[in-house]
C-alpha positions, 0 to 999 in steps of 0.5 A: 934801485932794487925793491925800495918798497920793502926796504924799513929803516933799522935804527941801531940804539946807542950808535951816537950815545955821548956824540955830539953831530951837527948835521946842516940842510936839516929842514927838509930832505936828507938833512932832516933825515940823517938828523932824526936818524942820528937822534933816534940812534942816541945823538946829540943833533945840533940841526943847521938849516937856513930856514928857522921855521922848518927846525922850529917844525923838527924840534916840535915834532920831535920832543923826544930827541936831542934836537938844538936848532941853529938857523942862518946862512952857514955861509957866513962866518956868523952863523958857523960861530952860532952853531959851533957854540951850540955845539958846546966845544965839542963835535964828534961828527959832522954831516955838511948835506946843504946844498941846492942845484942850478938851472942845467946851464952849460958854461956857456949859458952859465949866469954870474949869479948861479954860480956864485950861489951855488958855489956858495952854498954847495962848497964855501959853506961847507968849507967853512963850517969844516975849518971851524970844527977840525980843530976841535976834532984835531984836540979830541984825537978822533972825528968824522966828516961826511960831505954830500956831494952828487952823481954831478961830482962823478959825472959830467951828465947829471947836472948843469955846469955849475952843479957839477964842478961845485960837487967835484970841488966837494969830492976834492976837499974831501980826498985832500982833507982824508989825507992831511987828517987821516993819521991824526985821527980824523975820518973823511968820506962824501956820499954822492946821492943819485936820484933821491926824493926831496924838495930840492928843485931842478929846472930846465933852464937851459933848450941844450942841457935839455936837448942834450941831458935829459934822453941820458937821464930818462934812460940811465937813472934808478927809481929814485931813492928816499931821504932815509935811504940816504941818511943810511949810507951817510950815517954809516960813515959818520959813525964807528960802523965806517972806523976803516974808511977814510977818503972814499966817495960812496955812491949812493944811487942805486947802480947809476954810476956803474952805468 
């Protein structure tokens, strides 16, 4: 990663003056991070999490800002109507950051459950939650989507098998949506994070993922980054700072992926 320890987060005033960005995962990790770092530079942040508490805590916490909370499961059509509408018919930029890991399972191993969760959560919601917001880009001319996808979408040894063709599913929308929207004013690109401090949890559930992954990760992985780290590279392309780029995959982890 270099030398994190003497790296400040720089905001830019006025970046999101006037803009509208819904950011999901916005309790906790780089959700909560690309949230505050969106509002500090101006925006108007329609925060997304499942956990009603944890935006409860980020809008008190943070009186100054330009924060509307929308808690609920963005899977669900229901809670994608709830935060379109907090949005007021207009979205300027969109940052789908939720997403959880599974248990390292290879696909033998895999559980029915695990991976419809993570399916679910790591590629339905975020599918959804787009569908419903490009046409109010489409009628504006102009609009930004960053997808968050993973080491797990460049590699095959990041993660278990769910994990991993959940976030490769993320890189796929994201290219197909860079070409079909591209010429019509719409920008899409994903971050792919590689080791980053957050609550997220990943446990070995699995003796061969164990046996197998975790020399390749004690050998090959960076220190691990920090959430405003990561609202850095994503908010560089949710803003016009990222006006040239379009379909691209930014790993944002520390040279890992050029490993």
């Amino acid at each position: 990663m270099g030398n994190e320890a003497a790296w400040q987060e720089t905001t830019t005033a006025g970046r999101f003056a006037g803009r509208t960005v819904i950011v999901t995962g916005a309790g906790s990790g780089i959700g909560l991070a690309t949230a505050l770092r969106v509002a500090r530079e101006g925006g108007r942040v329609i925060a997304a999490d499942i956990s009603k508490e944890r935006l409860d805590d980020l809008v008190a916490g943070n009186p100054g800002l330009d924060l509307v909370a929308v808690a609920g499961d963005i899977s669900t059509e229901d809670a994608v109507a709830a935060v379109v509408a907090a949005a007021g018919g207009r979205v300027d930029a969109l940052a789908n950051v939720a997403g959880i890991m599974d248990n390292f399972a290879p696909i033998h191993e895999v559980d029915d459950q695990v991976w419809e969760r993570v399916f679910r959560i790591n590629v339905t919601a975020l599918m959804r939650l787009t569908r419903a917001v490009v046409p109010l880009m489409l009628a504006a001319g102009t609009g930004s989507v960053v997808n968050v996808s993973s080491e797990a979408g460049l590699r095959g040894s990041a993660a278990g098998a769910a994990y991993t063709a959940s976030k490769h599913a993320v890189v796929g929308l994201t290219r197909n949506s860079a070409v079909m929207y591209g010429p019509l004013g719409l920008r899409f690109n994903t971050v792919a994070p590689g080791a980053t401090i957050t609550k997220i949890e990943a446990n070995w559930g699995s003796e061969l993922a164990a046996g197998r992954l975790g020399p390749l990760m004690q050998a090959n992985i960076p220190t691990p980054a920090t959430a405003a780290q990561l609202a850095a590279s994503i908010t560089f392309l949710l803003s016009d700072d990222g006006t040239n780029v379009n379909g691209a995959v930014l790993a944002s982890d520390g040279g890992w992926s050029a490993l």
